[in-house]
C-alpha positions in Angstrom: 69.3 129.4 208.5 70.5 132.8 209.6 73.1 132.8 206.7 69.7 132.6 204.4 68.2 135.5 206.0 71.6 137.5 206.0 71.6 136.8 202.4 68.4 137.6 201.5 68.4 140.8 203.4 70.9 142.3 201.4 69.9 144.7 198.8 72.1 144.8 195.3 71.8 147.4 192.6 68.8 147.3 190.3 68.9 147.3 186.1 67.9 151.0 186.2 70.9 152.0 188.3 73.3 149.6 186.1 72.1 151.1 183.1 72.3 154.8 184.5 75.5 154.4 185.3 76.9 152.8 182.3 74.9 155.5 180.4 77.3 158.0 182.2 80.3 155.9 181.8 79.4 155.9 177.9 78.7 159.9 177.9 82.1 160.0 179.6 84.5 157.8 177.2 82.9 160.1 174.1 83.9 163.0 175.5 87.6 161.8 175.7 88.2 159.6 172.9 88.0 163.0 170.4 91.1 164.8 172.8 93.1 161.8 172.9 92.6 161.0 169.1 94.2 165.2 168.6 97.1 163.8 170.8 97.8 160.8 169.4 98.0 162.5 165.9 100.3 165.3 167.5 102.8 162.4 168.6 103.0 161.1 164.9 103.7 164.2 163.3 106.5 164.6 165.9 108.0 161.8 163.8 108.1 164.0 160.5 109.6 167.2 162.6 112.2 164.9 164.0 113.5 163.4 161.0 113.5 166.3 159.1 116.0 168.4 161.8 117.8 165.3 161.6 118.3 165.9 157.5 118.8 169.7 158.5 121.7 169.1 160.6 123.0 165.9 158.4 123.2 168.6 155.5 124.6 171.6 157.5 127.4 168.9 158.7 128.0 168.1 154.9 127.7 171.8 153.9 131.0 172.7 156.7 132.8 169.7 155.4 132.2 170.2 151.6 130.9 173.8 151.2 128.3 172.7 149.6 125.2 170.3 150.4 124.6 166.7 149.5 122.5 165.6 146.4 121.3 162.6 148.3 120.1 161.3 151.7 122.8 158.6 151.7 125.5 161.4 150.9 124.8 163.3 154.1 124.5 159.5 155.7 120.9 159.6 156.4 119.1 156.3 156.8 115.3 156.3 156.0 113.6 153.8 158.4 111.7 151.1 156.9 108.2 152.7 156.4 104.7 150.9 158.1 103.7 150.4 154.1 106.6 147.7 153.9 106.5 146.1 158.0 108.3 149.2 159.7 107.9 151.7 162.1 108.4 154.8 160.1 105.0 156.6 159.0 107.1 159.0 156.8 109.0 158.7 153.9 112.1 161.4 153.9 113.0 163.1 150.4 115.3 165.8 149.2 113.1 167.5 146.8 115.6 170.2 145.7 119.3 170.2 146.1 121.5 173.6 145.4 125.0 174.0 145.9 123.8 176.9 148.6 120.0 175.3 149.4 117.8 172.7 149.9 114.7 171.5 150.8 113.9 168.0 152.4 110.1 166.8 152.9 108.2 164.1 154.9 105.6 163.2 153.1 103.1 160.5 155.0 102.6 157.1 154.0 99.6 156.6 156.6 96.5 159.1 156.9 97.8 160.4 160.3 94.3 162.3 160.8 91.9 159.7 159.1 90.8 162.6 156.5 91.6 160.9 153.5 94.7 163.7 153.3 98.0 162.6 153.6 100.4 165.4 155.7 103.4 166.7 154.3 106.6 168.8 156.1 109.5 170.1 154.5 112.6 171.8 156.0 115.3 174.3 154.2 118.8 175.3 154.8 117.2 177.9 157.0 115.6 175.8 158.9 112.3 176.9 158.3 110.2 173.6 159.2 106.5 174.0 157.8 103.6 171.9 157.2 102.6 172.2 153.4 99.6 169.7 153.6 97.8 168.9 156.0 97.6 170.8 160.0 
């Protein structure tokens, strides 16, 4: 009998404070979800920065062995990584888009919408190292 009366003289929360509370909780995940979304999308294009350095010093390796750069990826012995299109891992798809005997440029071009804005990023790199976004931010 005293366990009843222990029992029943315990007070719980009521609906309005549940639903004050997850109100705030709510208030609180929308507020983060936008800065982690702008840091997720940071990581990824750290993908295309990577690979493309990678290309740069691939062809500046080529370029003190041949005095001149490679024509191709597979030349300078650059393996592209399956992309997430075909099963893989790699959201960009690596390309020499113009090949001197004195230049080059290399680009990443997205396979993914890395932002969700229908626009899909592209990087490039030169012999001068000059790594800029052309479309996209």
């Amino acid at each position: 009998m005293n366990t009843l009366k222990i029992l029943r003289s315990q007070r719980g929360f009521t609906l309005t404070e549940l639903l004050v509370v997850l109100v705030i909780v709510g208030i609180l995940v929308l507020l983060a979800v936008p800065q982690f979304s702008s840091v997720v999308g940071k990581t990824k294009k750290t993908e295309a920065k990577l690979m493309l350095k990678q290309v740069y010093v691939l062809q500046q390796s080529y370029w003190d062995e041949h005095d001149t750069y490679g024509r191709t990826l597979g030349e300078i012995g650059f393996i592209q990584e399956k992309l997430v299109s075909d099963g893989g891992d790699a959201r960009y798809q690596i390309a020499l888009e113009s090949v001197t005997d004195t230049s080059f440029v290399a680009t990443a071009t997205a396979v993914v919408d890395i932002n969700r804005n229908g626009i899909m990023d592209k990087w490039q790199i030169d012999e001068n190292k000059r790594l800029v976004t052309i479309i996209g931010n």
